[in-house]
Biopython code that builds the backbone (N, CA, C, O; Angstrom):
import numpy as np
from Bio.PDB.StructureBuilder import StructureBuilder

atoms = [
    (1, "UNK", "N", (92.343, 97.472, 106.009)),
    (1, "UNK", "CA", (92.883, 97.581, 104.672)),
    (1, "UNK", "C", (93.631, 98.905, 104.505)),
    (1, "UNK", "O", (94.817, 98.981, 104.184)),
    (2, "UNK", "N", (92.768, 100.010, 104.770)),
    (2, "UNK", "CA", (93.525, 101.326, 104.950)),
    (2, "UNK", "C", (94.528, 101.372, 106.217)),
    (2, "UNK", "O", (95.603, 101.938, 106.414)),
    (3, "UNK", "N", (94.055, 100.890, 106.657)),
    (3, "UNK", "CA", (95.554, 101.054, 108.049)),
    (3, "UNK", "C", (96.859, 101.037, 107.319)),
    (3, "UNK", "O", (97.642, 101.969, 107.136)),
    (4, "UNK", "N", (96.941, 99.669, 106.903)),
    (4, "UNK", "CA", (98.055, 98.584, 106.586)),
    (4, "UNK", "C", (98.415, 99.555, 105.574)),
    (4, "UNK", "O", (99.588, 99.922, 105.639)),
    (5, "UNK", "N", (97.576, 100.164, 104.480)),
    (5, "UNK", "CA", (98.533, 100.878, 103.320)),
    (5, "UNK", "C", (98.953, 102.155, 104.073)),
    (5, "UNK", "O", (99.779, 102.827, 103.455)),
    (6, "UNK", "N", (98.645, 102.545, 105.033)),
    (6, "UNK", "CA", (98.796, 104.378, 105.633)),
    (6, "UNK", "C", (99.930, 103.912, 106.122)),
    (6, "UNK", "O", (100.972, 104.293, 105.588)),
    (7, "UNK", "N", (99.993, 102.880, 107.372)),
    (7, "UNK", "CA", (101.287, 101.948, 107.664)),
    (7, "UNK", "C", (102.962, 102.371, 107.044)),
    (7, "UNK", "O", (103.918, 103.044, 107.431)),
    (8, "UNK", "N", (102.472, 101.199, 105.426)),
    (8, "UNK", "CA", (103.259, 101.137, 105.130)),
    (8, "UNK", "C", (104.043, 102.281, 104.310)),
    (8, "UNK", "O", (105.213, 102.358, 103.933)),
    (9, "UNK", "N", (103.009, 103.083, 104.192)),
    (9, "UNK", "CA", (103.197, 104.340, 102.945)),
    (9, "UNK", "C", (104.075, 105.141, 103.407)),
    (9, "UNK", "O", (104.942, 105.716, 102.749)),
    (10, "UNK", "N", (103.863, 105.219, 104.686)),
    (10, "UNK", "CA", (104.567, 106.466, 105.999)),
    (10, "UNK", "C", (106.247, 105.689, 106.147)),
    (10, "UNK", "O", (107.335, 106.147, 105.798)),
    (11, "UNK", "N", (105.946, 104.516, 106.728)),
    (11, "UNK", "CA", (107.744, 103.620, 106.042)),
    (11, "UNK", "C", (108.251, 103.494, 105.402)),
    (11, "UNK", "O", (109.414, 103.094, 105.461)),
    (12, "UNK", "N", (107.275, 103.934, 103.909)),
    (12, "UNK", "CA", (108.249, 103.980, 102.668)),
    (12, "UNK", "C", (108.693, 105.291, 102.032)),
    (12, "UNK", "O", (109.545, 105.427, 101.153)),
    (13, "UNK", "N", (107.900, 106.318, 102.687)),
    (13, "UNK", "CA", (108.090, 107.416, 102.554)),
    (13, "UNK", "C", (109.521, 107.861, 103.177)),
    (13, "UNK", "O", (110.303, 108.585, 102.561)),
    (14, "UNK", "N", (109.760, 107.360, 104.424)),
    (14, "UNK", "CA", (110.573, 107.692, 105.295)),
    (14, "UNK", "C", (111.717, 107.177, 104.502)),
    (14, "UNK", "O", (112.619, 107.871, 104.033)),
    (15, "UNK", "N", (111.602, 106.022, 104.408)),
    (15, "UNK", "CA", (113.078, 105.231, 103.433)),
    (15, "UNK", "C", (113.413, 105.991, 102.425)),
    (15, "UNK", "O", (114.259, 106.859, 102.640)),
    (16, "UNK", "N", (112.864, 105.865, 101.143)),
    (16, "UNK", "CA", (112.752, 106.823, 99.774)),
    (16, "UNK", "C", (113.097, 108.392, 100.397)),
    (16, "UNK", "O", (113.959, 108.869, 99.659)),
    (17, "UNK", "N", (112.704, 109.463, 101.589)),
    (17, "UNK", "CA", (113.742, 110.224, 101.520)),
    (17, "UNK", "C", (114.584, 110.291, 102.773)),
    (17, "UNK", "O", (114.819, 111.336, 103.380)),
    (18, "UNK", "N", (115.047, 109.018, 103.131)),
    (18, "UNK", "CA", (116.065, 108.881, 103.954)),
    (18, "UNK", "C", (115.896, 110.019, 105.397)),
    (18, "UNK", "O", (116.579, 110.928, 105.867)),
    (19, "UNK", "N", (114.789, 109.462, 105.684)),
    (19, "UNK", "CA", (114.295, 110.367, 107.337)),
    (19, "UNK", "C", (114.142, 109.350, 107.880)),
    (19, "UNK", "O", (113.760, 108.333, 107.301)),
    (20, "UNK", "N", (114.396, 109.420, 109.034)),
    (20, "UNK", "CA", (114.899, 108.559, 110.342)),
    (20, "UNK", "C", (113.412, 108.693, 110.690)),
    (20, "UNK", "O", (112.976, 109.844, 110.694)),
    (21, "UNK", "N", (112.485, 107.598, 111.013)),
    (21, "UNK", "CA", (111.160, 107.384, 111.650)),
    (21, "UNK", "C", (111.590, 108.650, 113.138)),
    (21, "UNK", "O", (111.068, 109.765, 113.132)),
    (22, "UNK", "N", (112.094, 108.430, 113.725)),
    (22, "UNK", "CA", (112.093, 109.281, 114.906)),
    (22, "UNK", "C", (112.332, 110.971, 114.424)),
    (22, "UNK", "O", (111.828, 111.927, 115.014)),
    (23, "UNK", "N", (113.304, 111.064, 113.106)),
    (23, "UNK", "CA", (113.562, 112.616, 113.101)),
    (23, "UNK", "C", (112.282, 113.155, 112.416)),
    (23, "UNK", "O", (112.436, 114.287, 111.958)),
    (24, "UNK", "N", (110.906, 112.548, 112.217)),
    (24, "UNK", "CA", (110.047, 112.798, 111.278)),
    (24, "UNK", "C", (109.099, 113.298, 112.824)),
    (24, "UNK", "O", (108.354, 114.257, 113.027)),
    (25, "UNK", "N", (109.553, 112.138, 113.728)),
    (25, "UNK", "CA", (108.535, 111.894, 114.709)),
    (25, "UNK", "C", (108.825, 113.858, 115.496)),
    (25, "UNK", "O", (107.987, 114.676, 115.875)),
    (26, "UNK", "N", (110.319, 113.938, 115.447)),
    (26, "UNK", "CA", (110.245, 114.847, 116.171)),
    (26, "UNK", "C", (109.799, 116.629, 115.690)),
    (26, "UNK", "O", (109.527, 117.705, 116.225)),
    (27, "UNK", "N", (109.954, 116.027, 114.363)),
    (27, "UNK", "CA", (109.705, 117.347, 113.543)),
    (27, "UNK", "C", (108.252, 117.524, 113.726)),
    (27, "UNK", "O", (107.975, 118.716, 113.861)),
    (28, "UNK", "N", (107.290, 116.781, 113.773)),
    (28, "UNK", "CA", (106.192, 116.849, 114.167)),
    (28, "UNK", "C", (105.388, 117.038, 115.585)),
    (28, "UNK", "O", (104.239, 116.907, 116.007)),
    (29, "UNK", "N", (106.705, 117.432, 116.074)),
    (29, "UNK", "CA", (106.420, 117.801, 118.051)),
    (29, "UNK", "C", (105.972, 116.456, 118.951)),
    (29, "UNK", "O", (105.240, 116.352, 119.935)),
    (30, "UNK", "N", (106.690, 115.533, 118.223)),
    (30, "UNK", "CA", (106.321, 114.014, 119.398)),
    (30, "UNK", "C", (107.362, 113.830, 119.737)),
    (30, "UNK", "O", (108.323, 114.478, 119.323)),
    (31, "UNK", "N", (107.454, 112.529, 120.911)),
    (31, "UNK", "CA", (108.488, 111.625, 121.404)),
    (31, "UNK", "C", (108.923, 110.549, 119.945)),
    (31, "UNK", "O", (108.198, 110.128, 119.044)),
    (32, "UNK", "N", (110.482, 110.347, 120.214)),
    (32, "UNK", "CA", (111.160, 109.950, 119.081)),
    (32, "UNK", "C", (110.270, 108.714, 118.340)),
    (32, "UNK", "O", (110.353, 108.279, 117.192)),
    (33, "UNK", "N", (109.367, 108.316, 119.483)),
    (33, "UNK", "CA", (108.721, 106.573, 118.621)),
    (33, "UNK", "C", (107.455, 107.039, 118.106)),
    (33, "UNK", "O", (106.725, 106.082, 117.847)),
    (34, "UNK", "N", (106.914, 108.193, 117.855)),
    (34, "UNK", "CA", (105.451, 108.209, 117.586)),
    (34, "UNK", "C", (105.642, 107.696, 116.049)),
    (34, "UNK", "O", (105.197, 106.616, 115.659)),
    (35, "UNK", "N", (105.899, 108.022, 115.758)),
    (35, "UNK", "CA", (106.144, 107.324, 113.811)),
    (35, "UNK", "C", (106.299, 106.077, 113.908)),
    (35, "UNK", "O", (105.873, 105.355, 113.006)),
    (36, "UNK", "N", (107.006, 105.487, 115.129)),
    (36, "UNK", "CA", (107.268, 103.815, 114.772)),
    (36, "UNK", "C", (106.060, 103.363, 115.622)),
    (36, "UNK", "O", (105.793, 102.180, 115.411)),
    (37, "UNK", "N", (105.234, 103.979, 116.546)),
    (37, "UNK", "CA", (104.313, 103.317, 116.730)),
    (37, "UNK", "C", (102.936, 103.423, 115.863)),
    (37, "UNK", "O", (101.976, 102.662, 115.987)),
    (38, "UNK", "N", (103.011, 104.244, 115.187)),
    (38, "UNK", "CA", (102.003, 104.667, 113.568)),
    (38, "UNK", "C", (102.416, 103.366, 113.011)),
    (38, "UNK", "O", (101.694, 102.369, 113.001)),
    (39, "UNK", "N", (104.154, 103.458, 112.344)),
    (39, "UNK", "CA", (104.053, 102.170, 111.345)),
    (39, "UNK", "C", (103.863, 100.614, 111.791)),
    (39, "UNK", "O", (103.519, 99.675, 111.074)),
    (40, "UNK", "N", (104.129, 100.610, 112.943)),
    (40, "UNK", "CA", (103.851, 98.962, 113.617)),
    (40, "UNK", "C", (102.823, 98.262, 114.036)),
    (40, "UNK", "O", (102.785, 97.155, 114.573)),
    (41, "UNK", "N", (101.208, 99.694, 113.471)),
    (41, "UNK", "CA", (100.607, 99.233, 114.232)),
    (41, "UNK", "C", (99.925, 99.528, 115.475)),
    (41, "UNK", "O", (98.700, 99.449, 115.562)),
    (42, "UNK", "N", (100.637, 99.851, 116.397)),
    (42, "UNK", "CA", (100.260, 100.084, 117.868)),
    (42, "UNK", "C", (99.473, 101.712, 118.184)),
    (42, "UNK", "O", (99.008, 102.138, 119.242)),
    (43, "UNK", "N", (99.551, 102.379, 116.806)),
    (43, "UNK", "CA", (98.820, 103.675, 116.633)),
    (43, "UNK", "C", (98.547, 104.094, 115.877)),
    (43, "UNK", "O", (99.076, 104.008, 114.769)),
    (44, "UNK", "N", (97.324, 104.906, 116.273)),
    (44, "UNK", "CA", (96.868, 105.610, 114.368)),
    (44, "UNK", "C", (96.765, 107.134, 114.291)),
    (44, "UNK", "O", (96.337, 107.973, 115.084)),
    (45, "UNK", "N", (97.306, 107.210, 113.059)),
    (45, "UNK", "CA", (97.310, 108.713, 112.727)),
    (45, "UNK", "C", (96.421, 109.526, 112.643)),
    (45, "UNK", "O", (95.367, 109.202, 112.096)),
    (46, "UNK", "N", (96.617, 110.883, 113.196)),
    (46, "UNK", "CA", (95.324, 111.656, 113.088)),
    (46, "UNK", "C", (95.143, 112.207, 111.644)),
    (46, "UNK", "O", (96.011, 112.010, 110.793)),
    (47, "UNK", "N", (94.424, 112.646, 111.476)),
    (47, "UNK", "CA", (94.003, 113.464, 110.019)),
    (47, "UNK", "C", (95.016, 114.473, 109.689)),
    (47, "UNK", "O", (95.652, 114.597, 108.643)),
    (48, "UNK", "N", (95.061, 115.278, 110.924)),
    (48, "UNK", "CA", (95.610, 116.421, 110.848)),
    (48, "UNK", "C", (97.383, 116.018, 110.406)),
    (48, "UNK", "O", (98.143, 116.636, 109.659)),
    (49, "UNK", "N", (97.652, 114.558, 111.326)),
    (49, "UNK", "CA", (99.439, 114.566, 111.277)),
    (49, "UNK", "C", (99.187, 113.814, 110.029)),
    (49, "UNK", "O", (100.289, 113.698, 109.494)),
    (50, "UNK", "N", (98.336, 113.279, 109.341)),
    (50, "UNK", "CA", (98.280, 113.064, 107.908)),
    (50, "UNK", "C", (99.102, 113.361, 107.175)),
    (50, "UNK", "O", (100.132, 112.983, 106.617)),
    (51, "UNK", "N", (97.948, 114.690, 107.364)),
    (51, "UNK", "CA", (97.746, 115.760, 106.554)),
    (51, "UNK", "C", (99.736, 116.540, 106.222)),
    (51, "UNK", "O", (100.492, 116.750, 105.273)),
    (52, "UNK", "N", (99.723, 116.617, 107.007)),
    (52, "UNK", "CA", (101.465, 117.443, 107.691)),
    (52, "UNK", "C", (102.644, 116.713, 106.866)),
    (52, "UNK", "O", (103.571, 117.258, 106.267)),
    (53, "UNK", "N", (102.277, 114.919, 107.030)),
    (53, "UNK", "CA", (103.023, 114.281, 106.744)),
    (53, "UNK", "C", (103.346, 114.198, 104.939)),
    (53, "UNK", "O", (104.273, 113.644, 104.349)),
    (54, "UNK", "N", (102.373, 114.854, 104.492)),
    (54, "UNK", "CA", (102.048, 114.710, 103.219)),
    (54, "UNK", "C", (102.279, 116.116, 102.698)),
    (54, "UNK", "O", (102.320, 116.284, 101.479)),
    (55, "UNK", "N", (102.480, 117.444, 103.773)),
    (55, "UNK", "CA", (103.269, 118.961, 102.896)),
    (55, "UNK", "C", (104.045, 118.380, 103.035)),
    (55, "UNK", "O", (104.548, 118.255, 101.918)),
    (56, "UNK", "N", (105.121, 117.333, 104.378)),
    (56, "UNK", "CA", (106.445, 117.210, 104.438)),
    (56, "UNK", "C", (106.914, 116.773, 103.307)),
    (56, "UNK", "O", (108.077, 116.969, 102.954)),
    (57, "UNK", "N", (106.096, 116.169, 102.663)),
    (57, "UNK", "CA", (107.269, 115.101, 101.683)),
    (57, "UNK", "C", (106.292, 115.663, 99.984)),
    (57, "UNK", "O", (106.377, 115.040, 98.925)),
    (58, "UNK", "N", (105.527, 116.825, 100.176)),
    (58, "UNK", "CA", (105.269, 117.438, 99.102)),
    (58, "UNK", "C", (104.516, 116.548, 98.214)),
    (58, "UNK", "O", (104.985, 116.176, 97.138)),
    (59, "UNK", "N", (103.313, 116.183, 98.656)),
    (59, "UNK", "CA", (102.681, 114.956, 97.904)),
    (59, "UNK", "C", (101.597, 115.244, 98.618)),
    (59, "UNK", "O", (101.678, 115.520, 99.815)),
    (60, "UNK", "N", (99.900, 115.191, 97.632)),
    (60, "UNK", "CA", (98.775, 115.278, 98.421)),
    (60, "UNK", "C", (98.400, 113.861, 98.671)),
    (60, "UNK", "O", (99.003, 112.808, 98.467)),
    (61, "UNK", "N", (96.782, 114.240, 99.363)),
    (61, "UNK", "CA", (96.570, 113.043, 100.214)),
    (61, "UNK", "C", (96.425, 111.917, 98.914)),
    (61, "UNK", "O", (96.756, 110.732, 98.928)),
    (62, "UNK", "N", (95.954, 112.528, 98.042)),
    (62, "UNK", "CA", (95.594, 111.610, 96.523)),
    (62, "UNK", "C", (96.880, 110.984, 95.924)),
    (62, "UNK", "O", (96.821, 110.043, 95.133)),
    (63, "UNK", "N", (97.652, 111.357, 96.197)),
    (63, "UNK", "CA", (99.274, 111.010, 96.039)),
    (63, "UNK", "C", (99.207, 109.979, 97.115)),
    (63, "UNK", "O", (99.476, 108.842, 96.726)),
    (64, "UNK", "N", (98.940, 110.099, 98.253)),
    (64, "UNK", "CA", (99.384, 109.191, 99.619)),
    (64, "UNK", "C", (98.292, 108.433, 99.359)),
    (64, "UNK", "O", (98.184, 108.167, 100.556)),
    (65, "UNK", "N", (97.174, 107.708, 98.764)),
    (65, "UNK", "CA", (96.374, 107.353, 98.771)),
    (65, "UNK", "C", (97.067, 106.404, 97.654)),
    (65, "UNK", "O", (97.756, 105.467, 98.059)),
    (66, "UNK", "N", (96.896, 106.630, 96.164)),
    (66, "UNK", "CA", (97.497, 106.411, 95.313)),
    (66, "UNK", "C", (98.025, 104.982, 95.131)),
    (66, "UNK", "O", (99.230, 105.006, 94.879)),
    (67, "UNK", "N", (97.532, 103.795, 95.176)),
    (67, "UNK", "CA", (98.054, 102.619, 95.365)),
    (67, "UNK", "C", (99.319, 102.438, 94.000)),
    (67, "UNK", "O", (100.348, 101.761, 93.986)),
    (68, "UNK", "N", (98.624, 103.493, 92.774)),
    (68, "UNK", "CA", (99.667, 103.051, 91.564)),
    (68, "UNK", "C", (101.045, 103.902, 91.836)),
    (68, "UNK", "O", (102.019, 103.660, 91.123)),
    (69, "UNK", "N", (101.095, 104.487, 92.440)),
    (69, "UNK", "CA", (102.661, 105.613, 92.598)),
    (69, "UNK", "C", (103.608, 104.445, 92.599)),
    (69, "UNK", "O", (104.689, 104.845, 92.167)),
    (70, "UNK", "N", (103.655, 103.153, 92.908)),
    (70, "UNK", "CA", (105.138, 102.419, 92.902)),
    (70, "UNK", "C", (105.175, 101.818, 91.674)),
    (70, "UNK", "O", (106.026, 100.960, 91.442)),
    (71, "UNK", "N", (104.215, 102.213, 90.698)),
    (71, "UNK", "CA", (104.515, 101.966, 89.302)),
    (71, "UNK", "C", (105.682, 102.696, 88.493)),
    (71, "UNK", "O", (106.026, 103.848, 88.754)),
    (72, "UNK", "N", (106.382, 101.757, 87.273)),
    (72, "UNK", "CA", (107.200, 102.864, 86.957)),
    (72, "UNK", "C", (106.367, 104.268, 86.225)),
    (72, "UNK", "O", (105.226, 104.442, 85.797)),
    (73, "UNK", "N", (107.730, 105.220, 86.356)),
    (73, "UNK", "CA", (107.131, 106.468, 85.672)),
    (73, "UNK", "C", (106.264, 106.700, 84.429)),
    (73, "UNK", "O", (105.487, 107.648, 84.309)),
    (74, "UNK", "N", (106.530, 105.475, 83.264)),
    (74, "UNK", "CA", (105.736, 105.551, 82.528)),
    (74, "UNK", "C", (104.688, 105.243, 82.120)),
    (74, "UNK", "O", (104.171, 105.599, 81.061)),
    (75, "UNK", "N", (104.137, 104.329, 83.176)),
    (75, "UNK", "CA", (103.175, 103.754, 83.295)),
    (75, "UNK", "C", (102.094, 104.799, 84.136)),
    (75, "UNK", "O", (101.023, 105.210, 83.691)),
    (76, "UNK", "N", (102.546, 105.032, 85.154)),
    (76, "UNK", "CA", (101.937, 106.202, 85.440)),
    (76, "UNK", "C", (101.677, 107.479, 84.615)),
    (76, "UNK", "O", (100.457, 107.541, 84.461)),
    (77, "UNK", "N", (102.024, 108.080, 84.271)),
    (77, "UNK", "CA", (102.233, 108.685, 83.014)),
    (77, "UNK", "C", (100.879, 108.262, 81.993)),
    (77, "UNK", "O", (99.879, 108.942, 81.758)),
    (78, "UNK", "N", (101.153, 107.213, 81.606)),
    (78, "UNK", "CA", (100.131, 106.879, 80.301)),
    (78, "UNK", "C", (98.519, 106.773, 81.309)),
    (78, "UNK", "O", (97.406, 106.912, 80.803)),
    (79, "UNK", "N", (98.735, 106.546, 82.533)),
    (79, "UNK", "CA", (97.383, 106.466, 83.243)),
    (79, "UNK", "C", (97.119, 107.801, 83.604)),
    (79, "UNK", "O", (96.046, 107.829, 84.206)),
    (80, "UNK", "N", (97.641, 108.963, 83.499)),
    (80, "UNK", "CA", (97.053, 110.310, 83.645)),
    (80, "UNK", "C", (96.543, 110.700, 82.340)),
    (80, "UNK", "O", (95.477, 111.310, 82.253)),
    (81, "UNK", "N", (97.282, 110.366, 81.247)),
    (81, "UNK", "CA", (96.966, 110.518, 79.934)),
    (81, "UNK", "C", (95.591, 110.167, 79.817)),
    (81, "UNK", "O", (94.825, 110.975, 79.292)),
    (82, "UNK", "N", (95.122, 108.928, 80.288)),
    (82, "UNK", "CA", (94.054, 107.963, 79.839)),
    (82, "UNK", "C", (92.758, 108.854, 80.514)),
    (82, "UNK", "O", (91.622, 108.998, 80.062)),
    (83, "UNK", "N", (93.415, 109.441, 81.872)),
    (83, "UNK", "CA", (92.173, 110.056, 82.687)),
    (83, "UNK", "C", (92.051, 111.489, 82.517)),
    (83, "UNK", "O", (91.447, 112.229, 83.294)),
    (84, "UNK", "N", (92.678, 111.856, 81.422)),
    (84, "UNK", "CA", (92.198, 113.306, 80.602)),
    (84, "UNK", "C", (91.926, 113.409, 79.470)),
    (84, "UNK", "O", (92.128, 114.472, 78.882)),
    (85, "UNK", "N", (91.206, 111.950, 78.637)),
    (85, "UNK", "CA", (91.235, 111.808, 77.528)),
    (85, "UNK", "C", (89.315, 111.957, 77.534)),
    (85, "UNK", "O", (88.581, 111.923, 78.521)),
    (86, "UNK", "N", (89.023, 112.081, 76.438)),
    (86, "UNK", "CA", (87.137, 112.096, 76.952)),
    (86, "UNK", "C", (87.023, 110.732, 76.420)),
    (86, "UNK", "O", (87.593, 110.196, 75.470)),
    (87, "UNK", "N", (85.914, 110.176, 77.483)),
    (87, "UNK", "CA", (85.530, 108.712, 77.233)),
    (87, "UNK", "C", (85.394, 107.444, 76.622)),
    (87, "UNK", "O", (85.355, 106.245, 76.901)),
    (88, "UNK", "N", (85.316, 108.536, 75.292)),
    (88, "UNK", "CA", (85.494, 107.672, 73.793)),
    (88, "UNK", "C", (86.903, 106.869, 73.391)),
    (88, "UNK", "O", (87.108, 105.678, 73.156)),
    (89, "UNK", "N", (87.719, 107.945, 73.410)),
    (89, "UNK", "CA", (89.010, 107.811, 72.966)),
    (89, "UNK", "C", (89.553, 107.114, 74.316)),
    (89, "UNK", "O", (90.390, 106.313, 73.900)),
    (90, "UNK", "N", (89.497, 106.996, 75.931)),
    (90, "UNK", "CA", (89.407, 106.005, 77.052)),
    (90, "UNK", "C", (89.005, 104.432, 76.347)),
    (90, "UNK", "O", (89.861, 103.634, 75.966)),
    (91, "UNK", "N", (87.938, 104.266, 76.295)),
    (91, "UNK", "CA", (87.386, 102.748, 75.688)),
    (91, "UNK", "C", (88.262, 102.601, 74.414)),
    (91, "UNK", "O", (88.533, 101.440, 74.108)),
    (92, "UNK", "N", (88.604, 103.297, 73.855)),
    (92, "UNK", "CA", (89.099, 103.051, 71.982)),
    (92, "UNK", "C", (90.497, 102.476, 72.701)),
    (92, "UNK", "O", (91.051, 101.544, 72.116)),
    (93, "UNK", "N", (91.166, 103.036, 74.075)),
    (93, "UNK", "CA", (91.971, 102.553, 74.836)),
    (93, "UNK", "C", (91.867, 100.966, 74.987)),
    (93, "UNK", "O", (92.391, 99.902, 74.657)),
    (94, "UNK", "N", (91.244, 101.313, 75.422)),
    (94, "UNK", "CA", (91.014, 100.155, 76.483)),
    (94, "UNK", "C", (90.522, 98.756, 75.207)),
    (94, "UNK", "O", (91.091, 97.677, 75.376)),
    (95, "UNK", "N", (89.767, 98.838, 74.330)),
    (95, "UNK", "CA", (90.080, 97.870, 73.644)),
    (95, "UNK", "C", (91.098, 97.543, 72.798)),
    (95, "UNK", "O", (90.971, 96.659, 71.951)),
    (96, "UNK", "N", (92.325, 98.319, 72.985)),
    (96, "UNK", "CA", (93.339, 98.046, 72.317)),
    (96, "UNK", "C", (94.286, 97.165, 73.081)),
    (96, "UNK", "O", (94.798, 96.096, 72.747)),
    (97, "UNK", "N", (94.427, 98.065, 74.497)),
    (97, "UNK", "CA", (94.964, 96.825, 75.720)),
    (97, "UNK", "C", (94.152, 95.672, 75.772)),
    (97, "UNK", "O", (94.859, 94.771, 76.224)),
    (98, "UNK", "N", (93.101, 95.287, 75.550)),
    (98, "UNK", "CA", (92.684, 93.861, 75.703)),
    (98, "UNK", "C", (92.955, 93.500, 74.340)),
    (98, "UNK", "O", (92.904, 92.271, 74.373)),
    (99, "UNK", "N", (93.299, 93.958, 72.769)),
    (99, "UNK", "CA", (93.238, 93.201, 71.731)),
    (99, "UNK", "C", (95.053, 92.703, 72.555)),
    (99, "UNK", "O", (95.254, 91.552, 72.942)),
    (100, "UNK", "N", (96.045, 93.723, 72.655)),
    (100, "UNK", "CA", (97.599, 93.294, 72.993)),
    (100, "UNK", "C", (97.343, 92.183, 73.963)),
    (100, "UNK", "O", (97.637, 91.053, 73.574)),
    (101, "UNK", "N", (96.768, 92.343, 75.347)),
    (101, "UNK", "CA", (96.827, 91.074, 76.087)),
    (101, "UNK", "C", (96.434, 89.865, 75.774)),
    (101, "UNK", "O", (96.785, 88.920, 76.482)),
    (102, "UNK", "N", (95.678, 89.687, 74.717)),
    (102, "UNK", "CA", (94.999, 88.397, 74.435)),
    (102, "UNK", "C", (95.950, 87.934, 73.013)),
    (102, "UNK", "O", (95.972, 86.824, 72.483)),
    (103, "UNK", "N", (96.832, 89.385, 72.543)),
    (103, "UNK", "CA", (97.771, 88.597, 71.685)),
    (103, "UNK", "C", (99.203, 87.388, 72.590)),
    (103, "UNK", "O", (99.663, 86.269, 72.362)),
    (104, "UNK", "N", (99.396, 88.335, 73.497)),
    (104, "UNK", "CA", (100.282, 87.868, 74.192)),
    (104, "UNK", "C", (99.440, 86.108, 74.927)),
    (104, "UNK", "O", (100.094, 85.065, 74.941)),
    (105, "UNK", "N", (98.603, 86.153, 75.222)),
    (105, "UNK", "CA", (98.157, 84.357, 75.595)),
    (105, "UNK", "C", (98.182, 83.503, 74.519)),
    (105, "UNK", "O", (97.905, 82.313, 74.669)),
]
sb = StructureBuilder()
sb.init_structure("model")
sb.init_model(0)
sb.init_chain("A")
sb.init_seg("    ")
for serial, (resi, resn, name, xyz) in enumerate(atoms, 1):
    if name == "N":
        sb.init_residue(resn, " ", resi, " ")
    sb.init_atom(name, np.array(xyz, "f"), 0.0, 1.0, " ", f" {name:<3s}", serial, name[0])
structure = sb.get_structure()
């Protein structure tokens, strides 16, 4: 399950800032395919080139972890809001999104 998202995260990372799987590979002191054999599968990343991969592109591991980051901005946004709110005013949330969703059915 974690493979497949580390996988794909590292390919989409690369796309979004337009780094060549190999010029990432080499900036990191490997042969040009170590990144394409990370994303295909055929290898797994150490902690440490994680770790590296995640100052490169200025994002922590909680960022690279992060399944909601391909949400839009404001949605994200209102979910940091929600997780600095104290508990009360969270639920006073949260039953307001279930009164809207059940208007919408």
């Amino acid at each position: 399950m974690y493979e497949q998202h580390i996988r794909d995260k590292i390919a989409s990372l690369c796309i979004e800032n337009d780094i060549a799987e190999s010029k990432l590979s080499k900036l990191m002191g490997h042969s040009d395919s170590y990144i394409r054999g990370i994303t295909s599968g055929r290898n797994m990343i150490s902690l440490g080139e994680l770790l590296y991969i995640c100052e490169y592109f200025h994002i922590t591991p909680d960022e690279f972890f992060r399944r909601d980051r391909n949400l839009p901005l404001v949605k994200r946004n209102i979910i940091e809001d929600i997780v600095a709110l104290p508990v009360e005013d969270a639920e006073a949330i949260a039953k307001l999104i279930e009164r809207l969703k059940a208007k919408q059915e």
